[in-house]
DSSP file (Angstrom, degrees, kcal/mol; ACC not computed):
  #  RESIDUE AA STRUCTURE BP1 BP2  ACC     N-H-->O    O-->H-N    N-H-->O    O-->H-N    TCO  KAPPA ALPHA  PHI   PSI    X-CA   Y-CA   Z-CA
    1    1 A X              0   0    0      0, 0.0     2,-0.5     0, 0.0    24,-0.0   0.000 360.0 360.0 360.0 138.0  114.0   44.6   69.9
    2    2 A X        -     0   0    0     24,-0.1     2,-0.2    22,-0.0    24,-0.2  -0.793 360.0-150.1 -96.7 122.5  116.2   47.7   68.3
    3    3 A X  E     -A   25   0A   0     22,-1.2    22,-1.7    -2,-0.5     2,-0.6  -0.462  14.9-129.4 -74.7 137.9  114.0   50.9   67.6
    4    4 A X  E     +A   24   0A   0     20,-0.3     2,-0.3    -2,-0.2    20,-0.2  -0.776  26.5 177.4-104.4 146.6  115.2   53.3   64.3
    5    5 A X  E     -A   23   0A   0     18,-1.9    18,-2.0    -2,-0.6     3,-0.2  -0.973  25.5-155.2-141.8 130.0  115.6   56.8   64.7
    6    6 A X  S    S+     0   0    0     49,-1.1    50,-0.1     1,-0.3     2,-0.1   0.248  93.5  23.6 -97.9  23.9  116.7   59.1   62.1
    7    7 A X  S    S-     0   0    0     14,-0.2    48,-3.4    13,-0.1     2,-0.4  -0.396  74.9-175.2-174.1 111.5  117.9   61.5   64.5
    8    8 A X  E     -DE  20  54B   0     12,-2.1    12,-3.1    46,-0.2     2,-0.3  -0.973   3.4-167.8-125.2 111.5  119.0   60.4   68.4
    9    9 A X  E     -DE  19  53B   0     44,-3.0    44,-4.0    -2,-0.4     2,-0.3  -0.974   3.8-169.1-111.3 144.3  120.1   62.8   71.2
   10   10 A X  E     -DE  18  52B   0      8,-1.5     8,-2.3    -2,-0.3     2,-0.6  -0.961   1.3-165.6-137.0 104.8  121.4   61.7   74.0
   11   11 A X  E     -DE  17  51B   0     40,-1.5    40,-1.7    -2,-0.3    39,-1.1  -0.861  26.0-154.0 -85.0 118.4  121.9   64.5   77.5
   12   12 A X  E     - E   0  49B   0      4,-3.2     3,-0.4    -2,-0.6    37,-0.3  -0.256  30.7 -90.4 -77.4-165.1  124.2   63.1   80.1
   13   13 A X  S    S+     0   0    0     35,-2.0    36,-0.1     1,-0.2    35,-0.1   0.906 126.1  44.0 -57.2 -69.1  124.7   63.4   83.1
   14   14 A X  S    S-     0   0    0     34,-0.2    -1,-0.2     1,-0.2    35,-0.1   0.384 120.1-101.2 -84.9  16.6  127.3   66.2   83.1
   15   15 A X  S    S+     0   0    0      1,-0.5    -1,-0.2    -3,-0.4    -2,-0.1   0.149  73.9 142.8 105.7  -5.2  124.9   68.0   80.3
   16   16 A X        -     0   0    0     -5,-0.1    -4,-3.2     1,-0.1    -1,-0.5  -0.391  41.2-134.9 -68.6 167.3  126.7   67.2   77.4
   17   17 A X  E     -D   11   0B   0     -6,-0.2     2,-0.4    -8,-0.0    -6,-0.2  -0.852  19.2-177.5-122.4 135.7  125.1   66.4   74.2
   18   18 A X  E     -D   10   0B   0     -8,-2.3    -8,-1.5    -2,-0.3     2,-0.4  -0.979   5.1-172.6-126.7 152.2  125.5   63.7   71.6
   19   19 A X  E     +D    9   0B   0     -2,-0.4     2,-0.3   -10,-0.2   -10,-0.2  -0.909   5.1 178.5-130.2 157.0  123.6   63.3   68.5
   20   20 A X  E     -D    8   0B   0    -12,-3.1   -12,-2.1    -2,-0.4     3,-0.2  -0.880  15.4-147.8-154.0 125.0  123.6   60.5   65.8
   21   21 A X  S    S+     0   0    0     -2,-0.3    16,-0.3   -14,-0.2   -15,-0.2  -0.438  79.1  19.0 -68.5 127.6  121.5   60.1   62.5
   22   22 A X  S    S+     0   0    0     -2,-0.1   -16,-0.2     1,-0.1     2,-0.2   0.917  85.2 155.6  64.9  50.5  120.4   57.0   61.2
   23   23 A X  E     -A    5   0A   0    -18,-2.0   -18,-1.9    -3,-0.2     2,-0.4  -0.641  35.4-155.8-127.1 148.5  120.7   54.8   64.4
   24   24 A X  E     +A    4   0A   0    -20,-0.2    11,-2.6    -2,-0.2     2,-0.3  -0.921  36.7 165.3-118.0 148.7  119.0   51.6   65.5
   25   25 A X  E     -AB   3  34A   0    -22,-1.7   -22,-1.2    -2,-0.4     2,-0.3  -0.837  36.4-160.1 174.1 159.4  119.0   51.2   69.5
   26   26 A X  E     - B   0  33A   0      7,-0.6     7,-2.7    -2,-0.3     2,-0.4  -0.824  11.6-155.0-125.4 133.6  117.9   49.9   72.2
   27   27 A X  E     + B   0  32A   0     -2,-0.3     5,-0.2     5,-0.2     2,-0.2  -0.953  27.5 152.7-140.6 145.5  118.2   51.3   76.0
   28   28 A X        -     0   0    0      3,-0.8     4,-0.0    -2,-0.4    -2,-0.0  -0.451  65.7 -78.3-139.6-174.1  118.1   48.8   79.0
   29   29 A X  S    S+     0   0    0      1,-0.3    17,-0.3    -2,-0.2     3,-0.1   0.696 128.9  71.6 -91.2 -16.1  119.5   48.9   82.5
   30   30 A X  S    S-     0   0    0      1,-0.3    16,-2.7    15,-0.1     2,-0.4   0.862 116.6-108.5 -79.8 -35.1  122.4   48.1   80.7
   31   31 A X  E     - C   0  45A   0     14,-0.3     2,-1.1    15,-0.1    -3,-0.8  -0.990  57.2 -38.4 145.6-141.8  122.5   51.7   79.4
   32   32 A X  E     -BC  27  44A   0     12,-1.0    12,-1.8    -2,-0.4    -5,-0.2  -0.753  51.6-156.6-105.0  98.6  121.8   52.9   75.3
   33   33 A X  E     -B   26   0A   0     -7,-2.7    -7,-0.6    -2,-1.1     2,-0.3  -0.729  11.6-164.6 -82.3 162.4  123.3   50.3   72.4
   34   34 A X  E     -B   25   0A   0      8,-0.4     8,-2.8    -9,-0.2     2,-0.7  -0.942  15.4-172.6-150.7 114.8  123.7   52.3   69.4
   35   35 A X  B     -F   41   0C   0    -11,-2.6     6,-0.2    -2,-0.3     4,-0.1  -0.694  21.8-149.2-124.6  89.8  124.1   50.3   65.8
   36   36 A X        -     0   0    0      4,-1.0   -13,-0.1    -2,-0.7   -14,-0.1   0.165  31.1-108.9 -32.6-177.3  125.1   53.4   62.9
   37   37 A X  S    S+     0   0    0    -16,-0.3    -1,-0.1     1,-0.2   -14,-0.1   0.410 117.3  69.1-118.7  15.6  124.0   52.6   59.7
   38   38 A X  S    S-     0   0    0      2,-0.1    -1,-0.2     0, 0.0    -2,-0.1   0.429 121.7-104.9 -81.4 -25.1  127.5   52.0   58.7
   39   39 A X  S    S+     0   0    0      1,-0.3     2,-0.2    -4,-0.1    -2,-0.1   0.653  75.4 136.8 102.7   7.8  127.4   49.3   60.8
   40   40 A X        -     0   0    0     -5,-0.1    -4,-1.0     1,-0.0     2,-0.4  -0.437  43.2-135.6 -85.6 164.8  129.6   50.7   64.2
   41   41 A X  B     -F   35   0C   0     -6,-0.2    -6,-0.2    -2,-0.2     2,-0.2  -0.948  18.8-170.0-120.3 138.7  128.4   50.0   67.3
   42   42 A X        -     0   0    0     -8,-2.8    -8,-0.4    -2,-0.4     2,-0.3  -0.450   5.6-163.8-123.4-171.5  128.2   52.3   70.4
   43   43 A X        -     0   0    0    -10,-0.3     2,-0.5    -2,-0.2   -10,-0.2  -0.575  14.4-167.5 164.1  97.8  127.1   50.9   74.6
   44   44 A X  E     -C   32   0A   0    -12,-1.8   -12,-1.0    -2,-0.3     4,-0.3  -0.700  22.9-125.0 -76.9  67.3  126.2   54.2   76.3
   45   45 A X  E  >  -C   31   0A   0     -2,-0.5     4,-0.6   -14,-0.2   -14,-0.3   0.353  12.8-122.9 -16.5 145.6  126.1   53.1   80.2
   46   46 A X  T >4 S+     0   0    0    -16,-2.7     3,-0.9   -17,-0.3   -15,-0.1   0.910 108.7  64.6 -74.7 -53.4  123.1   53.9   81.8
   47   47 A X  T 34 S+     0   0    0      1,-0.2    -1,-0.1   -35,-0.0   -34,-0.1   0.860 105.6  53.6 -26.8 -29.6  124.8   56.2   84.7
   48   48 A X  T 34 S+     0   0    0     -4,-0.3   -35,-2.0   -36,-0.1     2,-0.6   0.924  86.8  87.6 -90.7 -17.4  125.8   58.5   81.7
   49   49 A X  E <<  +E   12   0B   0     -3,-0.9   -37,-0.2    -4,-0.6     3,-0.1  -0.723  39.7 171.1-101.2 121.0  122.6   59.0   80.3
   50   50 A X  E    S-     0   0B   0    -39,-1.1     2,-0.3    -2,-0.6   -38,-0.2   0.824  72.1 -29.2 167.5 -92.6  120.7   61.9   81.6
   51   51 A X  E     -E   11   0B   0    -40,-1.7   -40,-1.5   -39,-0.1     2,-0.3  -0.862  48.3-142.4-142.7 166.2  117.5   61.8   78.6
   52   52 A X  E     -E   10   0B   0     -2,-0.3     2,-0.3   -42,-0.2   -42,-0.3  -0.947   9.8-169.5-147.0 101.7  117.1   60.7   74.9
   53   53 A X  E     -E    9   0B   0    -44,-4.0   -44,-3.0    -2,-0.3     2,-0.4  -0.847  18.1-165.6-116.1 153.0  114.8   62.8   72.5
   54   54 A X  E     -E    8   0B   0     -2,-0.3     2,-0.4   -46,-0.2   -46,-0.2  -0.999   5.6-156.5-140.6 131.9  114.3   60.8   69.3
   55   55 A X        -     0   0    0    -48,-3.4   -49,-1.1    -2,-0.4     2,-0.7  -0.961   4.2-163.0-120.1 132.7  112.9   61.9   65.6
   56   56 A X        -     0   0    0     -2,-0.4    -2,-0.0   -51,-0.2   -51,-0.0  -0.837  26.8-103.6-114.5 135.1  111.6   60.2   63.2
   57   57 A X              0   0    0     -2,-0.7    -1,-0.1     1,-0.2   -51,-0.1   0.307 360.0 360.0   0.5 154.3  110.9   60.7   59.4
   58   58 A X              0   0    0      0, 0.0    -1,-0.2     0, 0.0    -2,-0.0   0.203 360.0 360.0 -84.9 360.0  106.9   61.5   58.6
């Protein structure tokens, strides 16, 4: 089941940061799916992914 976030950062491994608004996603052993609300799709590995801090709307 895909979780919303209106604002998802994602720390790797090697300490860079990515952030994405207005995201649906899932993370699994396979690593972090990411679906925009445009409708692109992202597959973070799990090896890259470090942490995830997630906010949502009140």
């Amino acid at each position: 089941m895909m979780q919303r976030a209106d604002e998802l950062t994602v720390v790797h491994h090697d300490d860079t940061v990515s952030r994405f608004l207005d995201v649906t996603y899932t993370l699994s052993r396979e690593g972090l799916r990411l679906v925009t609300s445009c409708g692109s799709e992202r597959l973070i590995p799990s090896h890259e992914v470090l942490t995830t801090h997630v906010r949502k709307a009140a």
